[in-house]
C-alpha positions in Angstrom: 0.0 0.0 0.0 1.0 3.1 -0.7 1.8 5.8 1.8 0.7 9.3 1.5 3.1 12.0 0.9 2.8 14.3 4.4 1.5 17.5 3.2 4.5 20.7 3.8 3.3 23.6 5.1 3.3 26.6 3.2 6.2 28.4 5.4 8.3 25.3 4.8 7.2 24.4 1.1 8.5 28.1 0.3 11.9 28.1 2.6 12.7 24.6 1.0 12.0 26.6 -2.4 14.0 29.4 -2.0 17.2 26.9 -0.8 16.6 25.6 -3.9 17.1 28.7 -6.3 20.1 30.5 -3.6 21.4 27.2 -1.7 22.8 27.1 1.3 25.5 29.0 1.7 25.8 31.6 4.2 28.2 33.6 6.7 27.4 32.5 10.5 29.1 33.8 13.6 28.3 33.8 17.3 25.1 35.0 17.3 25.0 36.1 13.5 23.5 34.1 10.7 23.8 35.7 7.2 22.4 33.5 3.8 24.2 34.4 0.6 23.2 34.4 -2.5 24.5 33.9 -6.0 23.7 37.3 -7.6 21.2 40.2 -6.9 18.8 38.8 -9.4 18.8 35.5 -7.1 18.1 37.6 -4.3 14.9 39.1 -6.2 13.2 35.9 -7.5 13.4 34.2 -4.0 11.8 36.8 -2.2 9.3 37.6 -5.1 8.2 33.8 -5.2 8.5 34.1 -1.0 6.1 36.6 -1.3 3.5 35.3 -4.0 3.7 32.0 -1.7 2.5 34.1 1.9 0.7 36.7 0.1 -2.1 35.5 2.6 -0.5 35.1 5.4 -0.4 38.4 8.2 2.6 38.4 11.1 2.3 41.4 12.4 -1.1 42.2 14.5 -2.7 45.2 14.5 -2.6 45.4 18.1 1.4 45.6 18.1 0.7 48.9 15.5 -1.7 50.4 17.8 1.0 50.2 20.5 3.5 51.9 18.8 0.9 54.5 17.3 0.2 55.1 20.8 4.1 55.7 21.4 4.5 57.8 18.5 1.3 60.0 19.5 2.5 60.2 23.0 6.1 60.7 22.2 6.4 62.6 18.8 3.2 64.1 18.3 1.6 64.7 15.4 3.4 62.9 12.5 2.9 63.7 8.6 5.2 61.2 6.7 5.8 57.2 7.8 7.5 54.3 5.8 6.8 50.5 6.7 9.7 48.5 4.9 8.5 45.6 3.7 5.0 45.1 4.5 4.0 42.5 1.5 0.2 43.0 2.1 -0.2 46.6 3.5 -1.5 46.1 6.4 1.0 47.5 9.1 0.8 50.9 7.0 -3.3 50.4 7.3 -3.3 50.1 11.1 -0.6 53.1 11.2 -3.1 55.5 9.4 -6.2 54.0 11.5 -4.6 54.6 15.2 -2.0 57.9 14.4 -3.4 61.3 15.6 -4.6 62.7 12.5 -4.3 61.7 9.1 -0.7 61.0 8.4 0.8 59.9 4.9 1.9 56.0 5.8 3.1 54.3 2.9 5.1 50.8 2.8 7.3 49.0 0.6 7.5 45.4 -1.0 10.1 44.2 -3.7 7.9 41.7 -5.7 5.5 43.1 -8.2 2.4 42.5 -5.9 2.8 45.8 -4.2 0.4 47.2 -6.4 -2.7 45.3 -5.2 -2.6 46.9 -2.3 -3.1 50.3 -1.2 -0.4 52.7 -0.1 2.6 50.2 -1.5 5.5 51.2 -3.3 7.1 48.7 -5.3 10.5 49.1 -3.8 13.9 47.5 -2.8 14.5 48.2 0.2 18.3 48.4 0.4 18.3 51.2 -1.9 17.8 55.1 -1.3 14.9 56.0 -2.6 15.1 60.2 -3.2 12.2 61.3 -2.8 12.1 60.2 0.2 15.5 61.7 1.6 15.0 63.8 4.6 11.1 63.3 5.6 10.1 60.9 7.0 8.7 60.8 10.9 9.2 57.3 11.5 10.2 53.8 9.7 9.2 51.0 10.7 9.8 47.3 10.1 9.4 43.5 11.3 11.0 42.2 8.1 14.6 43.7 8.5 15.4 39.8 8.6 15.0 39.3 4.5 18.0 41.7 4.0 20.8 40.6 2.4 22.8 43.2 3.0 21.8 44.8 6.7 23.8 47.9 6.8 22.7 48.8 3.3 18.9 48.7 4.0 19.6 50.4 7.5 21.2 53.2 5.9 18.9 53.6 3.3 16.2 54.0 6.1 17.9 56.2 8.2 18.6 58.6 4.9 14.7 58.6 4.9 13.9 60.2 7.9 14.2 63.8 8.8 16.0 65.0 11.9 14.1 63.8 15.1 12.6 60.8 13.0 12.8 57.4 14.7 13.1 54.3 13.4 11.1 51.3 15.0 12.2 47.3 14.4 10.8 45.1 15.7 13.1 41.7 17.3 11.3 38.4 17.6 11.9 35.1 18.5 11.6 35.0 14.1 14.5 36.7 13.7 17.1 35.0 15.9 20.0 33.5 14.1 18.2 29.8 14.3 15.9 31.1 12.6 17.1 32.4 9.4 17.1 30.4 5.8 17.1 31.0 2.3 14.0 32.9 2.5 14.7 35.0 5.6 18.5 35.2 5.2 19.4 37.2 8.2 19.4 36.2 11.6 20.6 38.3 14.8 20.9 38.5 18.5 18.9 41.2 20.1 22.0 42.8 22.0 24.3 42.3 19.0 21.9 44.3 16.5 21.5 46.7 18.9 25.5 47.0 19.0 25.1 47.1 15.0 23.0 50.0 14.6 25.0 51.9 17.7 28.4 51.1 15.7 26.4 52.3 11.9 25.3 54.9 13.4 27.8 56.7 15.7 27.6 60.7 15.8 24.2 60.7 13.4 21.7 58.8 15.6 21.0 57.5 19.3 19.3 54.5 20.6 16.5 55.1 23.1 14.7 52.6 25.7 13.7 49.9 23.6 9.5 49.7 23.5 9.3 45.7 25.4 5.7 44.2 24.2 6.4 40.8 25.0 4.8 41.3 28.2 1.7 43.3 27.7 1.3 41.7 24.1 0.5 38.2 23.8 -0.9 38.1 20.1 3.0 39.2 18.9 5.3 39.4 21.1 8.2 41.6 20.3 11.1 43.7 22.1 11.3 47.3 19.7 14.7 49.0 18.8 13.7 52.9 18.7 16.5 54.5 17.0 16.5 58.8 16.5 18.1 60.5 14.1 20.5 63.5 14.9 22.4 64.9 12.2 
């Protein structure tokens, strides 16, 4: 008799798909995982298939957003211009321009062509500068940091974004630890060691403040937040 095949998971059936097209090579140190992969183009078909294969699938909750509106209300005021960096369905910018005093411009980015299906997407990479946005942004924010293949580049392409004062939220999960990464998801940190990353990148142009802890007082996403501010 024959026995069935056991049915992958979508989250597995897409990692084991991206090995497949990038492999498995990648730089790993104590408390540092880093996938590589062949060429840029590489890079751009696994997360575009990545995406296409969890386009239905939502990480973030919007209660985690409505915290960190309620930070940003409380502790920046009225804000006029966000980014999300890599938001695939939309949704974190959404809950931004629900629960943020007023009606603020929040717009995200996504690298695969699917951006334009939903509203207030920009079909972006986000390692790269993007002009237009040099200088004015209020706040980034991102949870998918961790599909970077090059950290510092996509870091300082987000800082460049936002205008003096402007903070940066990320988000650190349990997601994003080094065990965690793959072909799909290529980097993997420590939560002390990124926040000794971004202090190092970023040394006489921004500061680190107390880190928002929702782990705690969230249990639908639990999540310790790196707040960075930009200063010159």
């Amino acid at each position: 008799m024959e026995q069935k095949k056991k049915k992958i998971g979508v989250f597995k059936q897409a990692v084991l798909n991206a090995q497949e097209k990038a492999g498995n090579k990648r730089i790993e140190k104590d408390g540092y995982v880093l996938h590589q992969y062949p060429d840029l183009d590489t890079y751009r078909e696994v997360q575009i298939a990545g995406n296409k294969a969890k386009l239905g699938k939502q990480f973030v909750r919007e209660s985690h957003i409505k915290i960190l509106s309620n930070y940003i209300n409380e502790e920046m005021g009225q804000v006029a211009f966000g980014i999300c960096q890599g938001t695939r369905r939309g949704a974190e910018q959404a809950w931004f321009r629900t629960h943020l005093t007023g009606e603020p411009n929040v717009i995200g980015t996504e690298i695969s062509d699917t951006a334009d299906q939903f509203p207030n997407t920009v079909q972006w990479d986000f390692h790269k500068e993007n002009p237009e946005w040099k200088g004015k942004a209020d706040f980034i924010y991102s949870n998918s940091w961790d599909h970077a293949f090059d950290p510092e580049a996509a870091f300082k392409s987000w800082v460049a974004s936002l205008k003096v004062g402007g903070r940066m939220f990320l988000d650190h999960t349990k997601g994003q630890s080094p065990d965690a990464a793959n072909a799909l998801d290529p980097f993997g940190i420590e939560y002390g060691l990124l926040v000794d990353m971004l202090s190092n990148l970023f040394e006489g142009k921004a500061r680190l403040l107390d880190a928002i802890n929702t782990r705690r007082i969230n249990k639908e996403y639990r999540a310790r937040v790196i707040v960075l501010e930009r200063t010159a």
